[in-house]
C-alpha positions as CSV (number, residue, x, y, z in Angstrom):
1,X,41.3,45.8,54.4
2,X,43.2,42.3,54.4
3,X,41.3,40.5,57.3
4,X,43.5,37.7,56.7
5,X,44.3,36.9,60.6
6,X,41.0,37.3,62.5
7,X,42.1,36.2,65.8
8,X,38.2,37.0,67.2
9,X,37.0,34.3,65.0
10,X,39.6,31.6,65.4
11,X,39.4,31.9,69.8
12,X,35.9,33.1,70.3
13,X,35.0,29.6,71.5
14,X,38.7,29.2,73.3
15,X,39.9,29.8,76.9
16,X,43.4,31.4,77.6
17,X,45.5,29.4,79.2
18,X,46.5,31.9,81.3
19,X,44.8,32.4,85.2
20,X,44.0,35.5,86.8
21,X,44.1,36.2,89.9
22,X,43.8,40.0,91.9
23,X,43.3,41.6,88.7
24,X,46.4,40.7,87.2
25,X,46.7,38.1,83.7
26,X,49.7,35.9,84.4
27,X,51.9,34.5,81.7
28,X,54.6,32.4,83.2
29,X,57.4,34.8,84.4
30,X,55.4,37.8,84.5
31,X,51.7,39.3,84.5
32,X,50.2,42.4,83.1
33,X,47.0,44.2,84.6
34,X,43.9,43.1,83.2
35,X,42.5,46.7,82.5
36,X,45.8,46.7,79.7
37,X,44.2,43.5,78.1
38,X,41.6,43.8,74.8
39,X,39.1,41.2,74.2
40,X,40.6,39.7,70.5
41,X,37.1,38.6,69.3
42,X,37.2,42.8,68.3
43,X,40.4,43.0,67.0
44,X,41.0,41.5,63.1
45,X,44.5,42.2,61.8
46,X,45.2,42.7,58.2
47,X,48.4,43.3,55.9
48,X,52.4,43.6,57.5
49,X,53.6,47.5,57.4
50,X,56.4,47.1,58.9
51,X,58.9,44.8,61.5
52,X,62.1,43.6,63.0
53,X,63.2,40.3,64.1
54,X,62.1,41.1,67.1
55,X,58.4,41.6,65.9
56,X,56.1,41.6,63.1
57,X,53.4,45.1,62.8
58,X,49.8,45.2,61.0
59,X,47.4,46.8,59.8
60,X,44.1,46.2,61.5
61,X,40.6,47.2,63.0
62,X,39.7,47.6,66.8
63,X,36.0,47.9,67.0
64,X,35.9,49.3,63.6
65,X,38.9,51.8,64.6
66,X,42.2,51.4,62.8
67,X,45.0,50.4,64.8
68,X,48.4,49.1,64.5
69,X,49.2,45.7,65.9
70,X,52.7,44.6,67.1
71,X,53.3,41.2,67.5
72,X,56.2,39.7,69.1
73,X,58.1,37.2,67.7
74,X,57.6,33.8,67.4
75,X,53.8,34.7,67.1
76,X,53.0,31.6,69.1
77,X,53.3,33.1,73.0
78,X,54.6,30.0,74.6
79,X,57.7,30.1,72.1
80,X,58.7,33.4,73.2
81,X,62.0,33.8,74.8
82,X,62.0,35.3,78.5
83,X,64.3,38.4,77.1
84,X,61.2,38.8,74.7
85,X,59.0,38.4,77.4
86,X,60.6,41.0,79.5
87,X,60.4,43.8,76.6
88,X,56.9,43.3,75.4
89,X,56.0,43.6,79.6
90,X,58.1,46.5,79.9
91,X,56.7,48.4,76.3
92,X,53.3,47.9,77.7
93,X,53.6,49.4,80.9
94,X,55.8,52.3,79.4
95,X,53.4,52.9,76.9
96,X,50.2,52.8,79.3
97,X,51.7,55.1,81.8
98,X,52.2,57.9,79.0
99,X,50.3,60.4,77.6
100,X,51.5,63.0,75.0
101,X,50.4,64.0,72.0
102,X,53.6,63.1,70.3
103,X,53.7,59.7,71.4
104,X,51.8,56.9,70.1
105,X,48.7,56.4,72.2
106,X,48.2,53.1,73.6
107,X,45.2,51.0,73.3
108,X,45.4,47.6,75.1
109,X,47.4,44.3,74.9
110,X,46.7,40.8,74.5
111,X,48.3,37.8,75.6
112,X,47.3,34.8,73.8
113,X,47.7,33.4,70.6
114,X,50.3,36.0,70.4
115,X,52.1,38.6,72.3
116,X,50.4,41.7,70.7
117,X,50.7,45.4,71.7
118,X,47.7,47.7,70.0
119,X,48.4,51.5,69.5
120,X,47.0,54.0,67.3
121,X,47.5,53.9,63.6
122,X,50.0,56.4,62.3
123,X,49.1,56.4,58.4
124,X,52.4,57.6,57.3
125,X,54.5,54.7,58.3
126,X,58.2,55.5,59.6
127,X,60.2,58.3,59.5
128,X,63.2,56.5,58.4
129,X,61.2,55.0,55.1
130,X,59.8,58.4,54.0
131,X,63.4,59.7,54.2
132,X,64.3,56.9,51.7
133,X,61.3,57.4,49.6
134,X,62.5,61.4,48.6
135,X,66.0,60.7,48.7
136,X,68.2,62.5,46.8
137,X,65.7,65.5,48.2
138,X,65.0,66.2,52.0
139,X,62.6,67.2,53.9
140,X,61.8,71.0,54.2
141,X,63.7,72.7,56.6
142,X,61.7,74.2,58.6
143,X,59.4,71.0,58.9
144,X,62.6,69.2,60.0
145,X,63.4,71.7,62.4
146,X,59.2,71.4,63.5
147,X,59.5,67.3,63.5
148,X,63.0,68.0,66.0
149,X,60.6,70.6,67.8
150,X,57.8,67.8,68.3
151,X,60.6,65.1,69.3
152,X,62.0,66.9,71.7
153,X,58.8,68.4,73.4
154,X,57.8,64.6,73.8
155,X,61.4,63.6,75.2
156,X,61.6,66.6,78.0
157,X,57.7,65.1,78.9
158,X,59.3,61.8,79.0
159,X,62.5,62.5,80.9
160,X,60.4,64.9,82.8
161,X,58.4,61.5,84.0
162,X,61.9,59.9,85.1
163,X,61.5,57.7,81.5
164,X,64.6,57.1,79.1
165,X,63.9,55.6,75.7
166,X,67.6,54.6,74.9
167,X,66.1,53.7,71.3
168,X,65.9,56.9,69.2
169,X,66.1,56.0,65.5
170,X,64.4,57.0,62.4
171,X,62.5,54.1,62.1
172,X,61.0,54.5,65.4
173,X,59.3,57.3,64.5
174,X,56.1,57.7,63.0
175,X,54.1,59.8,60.5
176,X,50.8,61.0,60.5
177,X,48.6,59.9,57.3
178,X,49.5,63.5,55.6
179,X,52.9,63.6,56.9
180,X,52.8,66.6,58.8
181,X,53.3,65.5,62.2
182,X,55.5,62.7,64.1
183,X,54.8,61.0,67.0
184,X,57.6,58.9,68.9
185,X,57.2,54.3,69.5
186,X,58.6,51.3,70.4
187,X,59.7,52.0,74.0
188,X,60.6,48.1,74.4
189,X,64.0,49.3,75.8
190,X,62.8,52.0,77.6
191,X,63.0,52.2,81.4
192,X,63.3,54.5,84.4
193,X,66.3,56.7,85.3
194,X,68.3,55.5,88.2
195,X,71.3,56.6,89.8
196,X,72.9,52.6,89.7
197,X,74.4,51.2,86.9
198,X,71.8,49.9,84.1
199,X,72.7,47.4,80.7
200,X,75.0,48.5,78.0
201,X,74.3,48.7,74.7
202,X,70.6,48.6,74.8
203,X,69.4,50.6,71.5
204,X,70.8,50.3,67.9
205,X,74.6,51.1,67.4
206,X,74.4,53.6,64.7
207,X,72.6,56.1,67.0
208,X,74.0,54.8,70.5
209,X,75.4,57.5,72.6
210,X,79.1,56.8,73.4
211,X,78.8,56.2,77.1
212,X,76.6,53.0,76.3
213,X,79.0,51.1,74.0
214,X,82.3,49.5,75.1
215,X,85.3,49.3,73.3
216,X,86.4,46.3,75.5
217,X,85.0,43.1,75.1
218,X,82.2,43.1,78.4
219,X,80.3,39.6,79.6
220,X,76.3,39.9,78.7
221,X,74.8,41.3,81.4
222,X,77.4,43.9,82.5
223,X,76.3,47.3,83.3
224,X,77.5,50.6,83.5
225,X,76.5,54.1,84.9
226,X,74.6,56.4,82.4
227,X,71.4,59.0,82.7
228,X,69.0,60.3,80.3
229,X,71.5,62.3,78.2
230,X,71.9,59.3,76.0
231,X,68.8,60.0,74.6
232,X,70.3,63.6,73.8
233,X,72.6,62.4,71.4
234,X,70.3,59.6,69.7
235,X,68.2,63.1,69.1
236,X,71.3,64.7,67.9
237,X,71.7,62.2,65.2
238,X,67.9,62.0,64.2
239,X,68.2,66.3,63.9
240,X,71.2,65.5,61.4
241,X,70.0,63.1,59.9
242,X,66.3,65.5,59.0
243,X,68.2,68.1,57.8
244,X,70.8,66.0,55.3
245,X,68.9,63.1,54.3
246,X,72.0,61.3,54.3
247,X,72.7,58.0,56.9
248,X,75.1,59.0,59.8
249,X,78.4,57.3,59.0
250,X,77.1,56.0,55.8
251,X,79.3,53.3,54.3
252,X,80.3,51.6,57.8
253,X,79.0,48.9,59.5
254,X,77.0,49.9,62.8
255,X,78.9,48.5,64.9
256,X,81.9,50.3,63.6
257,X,80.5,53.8,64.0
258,X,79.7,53.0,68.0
259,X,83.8,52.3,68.3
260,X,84.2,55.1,66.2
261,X,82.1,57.5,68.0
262,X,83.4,56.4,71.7
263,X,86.9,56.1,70.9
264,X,87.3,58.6,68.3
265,X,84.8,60.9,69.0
266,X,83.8,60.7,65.6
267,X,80.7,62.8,64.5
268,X,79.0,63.5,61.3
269,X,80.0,66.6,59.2
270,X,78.7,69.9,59.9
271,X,79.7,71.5,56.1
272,X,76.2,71.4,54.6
273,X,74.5,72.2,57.9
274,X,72.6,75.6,58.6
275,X,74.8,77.7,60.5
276,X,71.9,78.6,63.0
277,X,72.0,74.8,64.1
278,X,75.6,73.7,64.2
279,X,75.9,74.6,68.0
280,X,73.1,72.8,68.6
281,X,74.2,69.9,67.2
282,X,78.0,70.0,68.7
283,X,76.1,70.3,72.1
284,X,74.0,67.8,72.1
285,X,76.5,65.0,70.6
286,X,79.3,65.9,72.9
287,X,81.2,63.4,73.9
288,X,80.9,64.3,77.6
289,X,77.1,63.8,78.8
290,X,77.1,66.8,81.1
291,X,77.6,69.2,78.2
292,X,74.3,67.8,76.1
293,X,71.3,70.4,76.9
294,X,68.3,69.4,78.4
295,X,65.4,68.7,76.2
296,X,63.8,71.3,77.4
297,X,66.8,73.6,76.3
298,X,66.7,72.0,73.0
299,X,62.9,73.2,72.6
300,X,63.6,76.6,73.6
301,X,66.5,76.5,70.9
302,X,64.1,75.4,68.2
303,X,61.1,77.5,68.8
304,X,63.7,80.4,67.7
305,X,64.8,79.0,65.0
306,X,61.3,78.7,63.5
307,X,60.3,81.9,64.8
308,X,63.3,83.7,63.1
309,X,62.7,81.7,60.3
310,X,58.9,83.1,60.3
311,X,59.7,86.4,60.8
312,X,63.0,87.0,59.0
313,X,64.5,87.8,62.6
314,X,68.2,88.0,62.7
315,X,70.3,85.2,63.9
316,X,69.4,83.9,67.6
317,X,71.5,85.1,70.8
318,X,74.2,82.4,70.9
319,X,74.2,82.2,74.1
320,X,72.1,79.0,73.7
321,X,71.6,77.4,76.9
322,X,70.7,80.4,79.1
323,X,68.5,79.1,81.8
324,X,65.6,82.0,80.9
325,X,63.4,80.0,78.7
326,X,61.8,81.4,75.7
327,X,57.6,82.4,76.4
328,X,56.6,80.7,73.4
329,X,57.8,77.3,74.7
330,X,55.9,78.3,77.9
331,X,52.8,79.1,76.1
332,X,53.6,75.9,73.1
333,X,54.3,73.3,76.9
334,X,50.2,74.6,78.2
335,X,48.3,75.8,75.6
336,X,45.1,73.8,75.7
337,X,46.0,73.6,71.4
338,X,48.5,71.4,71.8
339,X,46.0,68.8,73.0
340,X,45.6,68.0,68.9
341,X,48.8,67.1,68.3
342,X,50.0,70.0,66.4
343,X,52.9,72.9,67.2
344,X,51.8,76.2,67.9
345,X,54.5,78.1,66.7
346,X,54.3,76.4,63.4
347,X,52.5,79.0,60.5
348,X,52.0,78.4,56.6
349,X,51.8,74.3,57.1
350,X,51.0,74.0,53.8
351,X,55.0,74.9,52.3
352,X,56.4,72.5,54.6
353,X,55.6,69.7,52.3
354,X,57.7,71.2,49.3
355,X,60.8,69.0,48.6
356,X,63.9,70.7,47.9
357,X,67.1,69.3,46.7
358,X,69.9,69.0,49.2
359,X,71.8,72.0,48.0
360,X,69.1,74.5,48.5
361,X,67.5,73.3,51.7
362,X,71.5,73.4,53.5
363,X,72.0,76.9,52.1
364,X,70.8,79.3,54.8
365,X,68.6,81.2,53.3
């Protein structure tokens, strides 16, 4: 491994600058507990895999285990804009309160030189750039249908926990080493549910649910009334967007497609989509919040897919949202197997990693 930045070597002889004081390490406007903090003298961070402009990620090594490392930018801490502040604090306490096995697991934080968030080290980098990497082909279906499954499984335990992640997207999912398996990140814009108004357009435009954008020109700051369903249709368009290979409203700008989608209730096109799916799809980007299922709907709509898809079965009931929930997301939701990050329902892993073209994967078989 590159073990160009070492930041044990270049501060083992330094003090923070930062005081503590109950327990808690405080950098100017806010403080995160000290039990979230890693020493950095065992942490060395190697090559970039992967960023935004709001932060850089590595490669690295965590007493010998690999890890990734997020680092906010400007990587010198006491350049860091309060906003920035505010979403590395609130991605750390987001991500040390949860515990699923399709979510990153969260390691520790540091503070000083940089603003740095360590989590486990998902091998098969983004969703979003394996898509690219097989385009024209897409992924198998029913391994599309099993990554939706594994999303929305971690969403209903997340929503379930009064969370909302308002970020969905491709590239904020991750793949495991063999790419088999996702597990959901970056929950800098999550927070909790509340019943009073919260920011508008937090997330990224392309996959914003209608209800957080604003056709009118709105002062920063303004907020407006929404609940978890916006994380409903941000899955929606990830689900499409497995299945097609193809970018939602390819061809316009972002920003475009959010006044497209809440003022025209534009949607993506259904022609090449399995039949077996469409409802779900129409339901969970409606334009009216109070139509989208609950995740745990969606999961009981899914496990039937790839069950009928296992065994052959005819068509499921489509009567799609009945409240009765399917037993095999009962048993899928408690079975002890799930603690190792894999699906229970899913058989035969080994043909999910054939690539089809396009044409044959949207033709129902």
């Amino acid at each position: 491994m590159d073990k160009s930045i070492n930041y044990g070597e270049e501060n083992a002889g330094s003090e923070s600058s930062s005081s503590t004081d109950n327990g808690y390490m405080h950098i100017e406007e806010f403080s995160i507990v000290d039990k979230f903090l890693i020493n950095i003298c065992d942490l060395n961070v190697g090559p970039v895999i992967g960023g935004s402009g709001y932060s850089t990620v590595y490669q690295g090594e965590y007493k010998s285990m690999p890890v990734a490392v997020k680092v906010v930018q400007p990587e010198n801490s006491a350049n860091v804009s309060p906003e920035r502040k505010e979403r590395y604090l609130r991605e750390v306490v987001m991500l040390a309160r949860v515990q699923h096995e399709n979510i990153v697991k969260f390691i520790g934080a540091a503070t000083e030189p940089s603003l740095m968030i360590i989590t486990e080290l998902m091998g098969g980098g983004s969703l979003q750039k394996h898509l690219w990497s097989i385009r024209p082909n897409c992924l198998d279906y029913k391994l599309a249908v099993n990554f939706a499954l594994s999303m929305s499984l971690a969403m209903e335990y997340l929503h379930s926990q009064g969370i909302i992640h308002r970020d969905l997207k491709p590239s904020n999912i991750l793949l495991s080493e063999d790419k088999n398996s996702i597990k959901l990140a970056d929950f800098g814009l999550s927070r909790e549910e509340t019943s009073d108004e919260m920011t508008t357009e937090a997330g990224t435009y392309r996959w914003m649910a209608p209800e957080m954008f604003s056709a009118q020109p709105m002062k920063v700051g303004v907020k407006k009334h929404y609940d978890h369903k916006v994380d409903v249709y941000s899955f929606s368009l990830i689900l499409w967007e497995m299945i097609t290979n193809s970018t939602p409203f390819k061809g316009r700008t972002s920003i475009l497609v959010a006044y497209a989608a809440s003022s025209r209730n534009l949607r993506p096109s259904i022609e090449k989509i399995p039949e077996e799916i469409v409802p779900l799809l129409q339901s969970c980007w409606s334009n009216n919040p109070k139509e989208r299922p609950e995740f745990s709907q969606i999961s009981s709509i899914l496990v039937n897919i790839l069950n009928n898809r296992n065994e052959e079965a005819p068509m499921m009931n489509p009567n799609l949202f009945e409240e009765k929930e399917d037993s095999t997301v009962q048993e899928t939701r408690k079975s002890p197997a799930r603690s190792n990050g894999k699906v229970a329902v899913v058989h035969d892993e080994s043909e999910y990693m054939k690539q089809k073209s396009c044409s044959e994967i949207c033709t129902i078989l």
